[in-house]
C-alpha positions as CSV (number, residue, x, y, z in Angstrom):
1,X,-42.5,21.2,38.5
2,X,-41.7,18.2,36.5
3,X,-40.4,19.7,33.4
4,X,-37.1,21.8,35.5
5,X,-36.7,17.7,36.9
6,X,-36.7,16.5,33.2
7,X,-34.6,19.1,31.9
8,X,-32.2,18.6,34.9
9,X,-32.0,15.1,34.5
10,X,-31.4,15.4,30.5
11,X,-28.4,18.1,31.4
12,X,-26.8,15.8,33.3
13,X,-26.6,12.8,31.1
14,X,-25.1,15.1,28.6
15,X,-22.6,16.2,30.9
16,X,-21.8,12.7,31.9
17,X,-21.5,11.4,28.1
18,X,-19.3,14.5,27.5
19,X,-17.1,13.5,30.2
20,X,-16.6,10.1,29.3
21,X,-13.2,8.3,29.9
22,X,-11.1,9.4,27.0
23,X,-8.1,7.1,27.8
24,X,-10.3,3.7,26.9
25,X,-9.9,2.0,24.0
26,X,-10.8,-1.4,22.5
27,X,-10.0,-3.2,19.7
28,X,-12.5,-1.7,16.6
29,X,-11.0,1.8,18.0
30,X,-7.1,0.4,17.9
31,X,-8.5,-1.1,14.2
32,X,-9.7,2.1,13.2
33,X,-6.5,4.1,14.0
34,X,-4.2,1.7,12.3
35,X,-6.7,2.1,9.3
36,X,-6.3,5.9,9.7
37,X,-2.6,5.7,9.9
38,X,-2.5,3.0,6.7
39,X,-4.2,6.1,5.0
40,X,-1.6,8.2,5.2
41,X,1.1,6.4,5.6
42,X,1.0,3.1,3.6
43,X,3.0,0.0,3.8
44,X,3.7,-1.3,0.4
45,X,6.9,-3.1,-1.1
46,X,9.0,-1.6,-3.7
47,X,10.9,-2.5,-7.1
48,X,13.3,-0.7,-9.9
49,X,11.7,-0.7,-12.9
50,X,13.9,0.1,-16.4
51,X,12.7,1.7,-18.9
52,X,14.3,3.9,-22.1
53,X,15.8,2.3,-24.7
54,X,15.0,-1.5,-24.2
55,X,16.6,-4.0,-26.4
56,X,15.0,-7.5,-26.6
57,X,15.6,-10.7,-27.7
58,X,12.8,-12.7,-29.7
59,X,13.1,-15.8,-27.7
60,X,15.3,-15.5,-24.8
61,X,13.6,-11.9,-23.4
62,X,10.3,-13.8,-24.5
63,X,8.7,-13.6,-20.4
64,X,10.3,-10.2,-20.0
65,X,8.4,-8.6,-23.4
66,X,5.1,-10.2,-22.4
67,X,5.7,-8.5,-19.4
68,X,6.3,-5.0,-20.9
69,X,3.6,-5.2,-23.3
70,X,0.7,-6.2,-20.7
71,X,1.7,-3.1,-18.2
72,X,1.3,-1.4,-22.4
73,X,-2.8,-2.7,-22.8
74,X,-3.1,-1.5,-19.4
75,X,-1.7,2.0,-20.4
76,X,1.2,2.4,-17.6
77,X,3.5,2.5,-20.5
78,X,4.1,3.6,-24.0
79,X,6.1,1.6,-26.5
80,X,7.7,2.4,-30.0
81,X,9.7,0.0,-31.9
82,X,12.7,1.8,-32.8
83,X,14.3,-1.1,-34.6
84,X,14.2,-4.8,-35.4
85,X,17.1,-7.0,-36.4
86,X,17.5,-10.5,-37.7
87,X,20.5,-12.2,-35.6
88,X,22.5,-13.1,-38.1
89,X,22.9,-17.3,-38.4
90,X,20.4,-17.2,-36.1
91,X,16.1,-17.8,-35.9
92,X,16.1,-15.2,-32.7
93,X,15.4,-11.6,-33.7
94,X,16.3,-8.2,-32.0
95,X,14.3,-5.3,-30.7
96,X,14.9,-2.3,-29.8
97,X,11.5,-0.1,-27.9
98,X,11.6,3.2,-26.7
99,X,9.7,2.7,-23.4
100,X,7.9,5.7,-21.4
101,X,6.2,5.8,-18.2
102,X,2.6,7.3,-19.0
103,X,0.5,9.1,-16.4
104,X,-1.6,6.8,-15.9
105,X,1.8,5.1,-13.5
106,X,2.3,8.0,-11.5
107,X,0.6,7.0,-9.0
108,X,2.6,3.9,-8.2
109,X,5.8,5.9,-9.1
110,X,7.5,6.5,-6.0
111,X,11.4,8.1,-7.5
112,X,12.2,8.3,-10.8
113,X,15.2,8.6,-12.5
114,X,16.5,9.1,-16.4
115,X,16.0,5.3,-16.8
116,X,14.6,3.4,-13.9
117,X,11.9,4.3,-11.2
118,X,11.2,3.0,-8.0
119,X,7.7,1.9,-8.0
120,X,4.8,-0.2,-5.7
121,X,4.6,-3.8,-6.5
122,X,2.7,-4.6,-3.1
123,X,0.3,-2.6,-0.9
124,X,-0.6,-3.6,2.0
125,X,-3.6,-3.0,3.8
126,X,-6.0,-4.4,7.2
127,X,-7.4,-7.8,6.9
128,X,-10.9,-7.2,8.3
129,X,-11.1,-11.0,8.3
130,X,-8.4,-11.8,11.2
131,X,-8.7,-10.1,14.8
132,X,-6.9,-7.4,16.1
133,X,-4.3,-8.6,18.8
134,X,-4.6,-6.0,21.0
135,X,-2.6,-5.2,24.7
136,X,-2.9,-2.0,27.0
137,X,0.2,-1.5,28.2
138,X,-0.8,1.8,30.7
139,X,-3.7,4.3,30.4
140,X,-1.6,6.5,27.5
141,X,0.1,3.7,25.8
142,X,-0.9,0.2,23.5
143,X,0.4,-2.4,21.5
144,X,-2.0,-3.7,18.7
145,X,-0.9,-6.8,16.1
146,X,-2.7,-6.8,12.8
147,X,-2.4,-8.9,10.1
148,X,-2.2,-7.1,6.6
149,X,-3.0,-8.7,3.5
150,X,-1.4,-8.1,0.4
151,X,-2.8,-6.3,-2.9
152,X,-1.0,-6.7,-6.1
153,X,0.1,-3.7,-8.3
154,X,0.6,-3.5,-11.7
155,X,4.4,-4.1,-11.5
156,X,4.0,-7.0,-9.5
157,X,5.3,-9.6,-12.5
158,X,8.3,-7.6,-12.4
159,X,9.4,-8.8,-8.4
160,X,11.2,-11.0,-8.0
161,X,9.5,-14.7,-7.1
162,X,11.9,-15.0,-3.5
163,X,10.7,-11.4,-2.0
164,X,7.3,-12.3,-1.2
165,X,6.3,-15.9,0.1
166,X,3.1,-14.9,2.1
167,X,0.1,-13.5,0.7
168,X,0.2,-11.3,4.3
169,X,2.5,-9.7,6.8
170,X,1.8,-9.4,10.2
171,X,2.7,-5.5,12.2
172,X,3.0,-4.7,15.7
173,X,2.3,-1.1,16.4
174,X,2.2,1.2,19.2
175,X,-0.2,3.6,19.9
176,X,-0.4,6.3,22.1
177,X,-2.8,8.9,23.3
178,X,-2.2,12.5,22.7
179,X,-4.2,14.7,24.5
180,X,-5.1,16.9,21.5
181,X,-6.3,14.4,18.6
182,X,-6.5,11.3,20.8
183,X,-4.8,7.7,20.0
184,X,-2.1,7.8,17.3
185,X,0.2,5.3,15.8
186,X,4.0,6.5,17.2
């Protein structure tokens, strides 16, 4: 008699987890969405980079050819020295490089063109470190502020020093429940 009592008892618990409240949610939940959501759609900030036919100067494009030939060691690009020129009455040199995206960039490539590409300089992703801000608006809708921290790319000597002045950004967004697939980022 006591194993149909047992049995009964352990049916019912199942039923009652399986019916749990699916409009809750709390703050790791709202943190794991937004992470979900990074995933597939990433924020990140964007630059033009040139390449082609490159002419440099020996000392006045000095920063810009470190630049080019460190994103070179790291493989992103390929350059050949086309030619080099003495200025004349001058101690200042010219170069001209044939530079080329390798594959090795396309995954920080975003458009490309016959000269320039658009390309990540900063991704951004969730600062496990600072809290979620997180507010309920109703039982289908939330509002959850995250701070993101910024990673560096590659191309990142190549932004300009005024477009980022924080090494995070802070997002607002808004989730609501769907009743197939559950909380989503709108």
């Amino acid at each position: 008699m006591k194993r149909p009592i047992w049995m009964l008892f352990i049916a019912f618990i199942a039923i009652a987890s399986a019916c749990k409240n699916e409009t809750s949610i709390n703050e790791d939940d709202a943190s794991e969405v937004i992470v979900g959501h990074l995933i597939t759609e990433p924020e990140y900030k964007t630059l033009v980079f040139h390449f082609g036919e490159m002419r440099f100067r020996d000392r006045k494009d000095e920063d810009v050819l470190t630049k080019y030939k460190a994103l070179e060691e790291q493989g992103l690009i390929e350059m050949v020295l086309d030619e080099k020129k003495k200025v004349f009455l001058s101690k200042d040199s010219t170069f001209v490089y044939q530079v080329r995206l390798t594959e090795k960039a396309a995954p920080l490539v975003l458009e490309q063109g016959k000269d320039r590409a658009t390309v990540k300089a900063i991704n951004y992703i969730l600062d496990d470190a600072k809290p979620v801000n997180f507010v309920k608006s109703n039982n289908k809708t939330a509002k959850a502020t995250v701070s993101l921290k910024k990673v560096e790319t590659e191309f990142y000597p190549f932004m300009n020093g005024k477009d980022s002045n924080s090494e995070f950004i802070t997002k607002t967004y808004k989730l609501r429940l769907k009743k197939d697939s559950g909380w989503e980022v709108e």
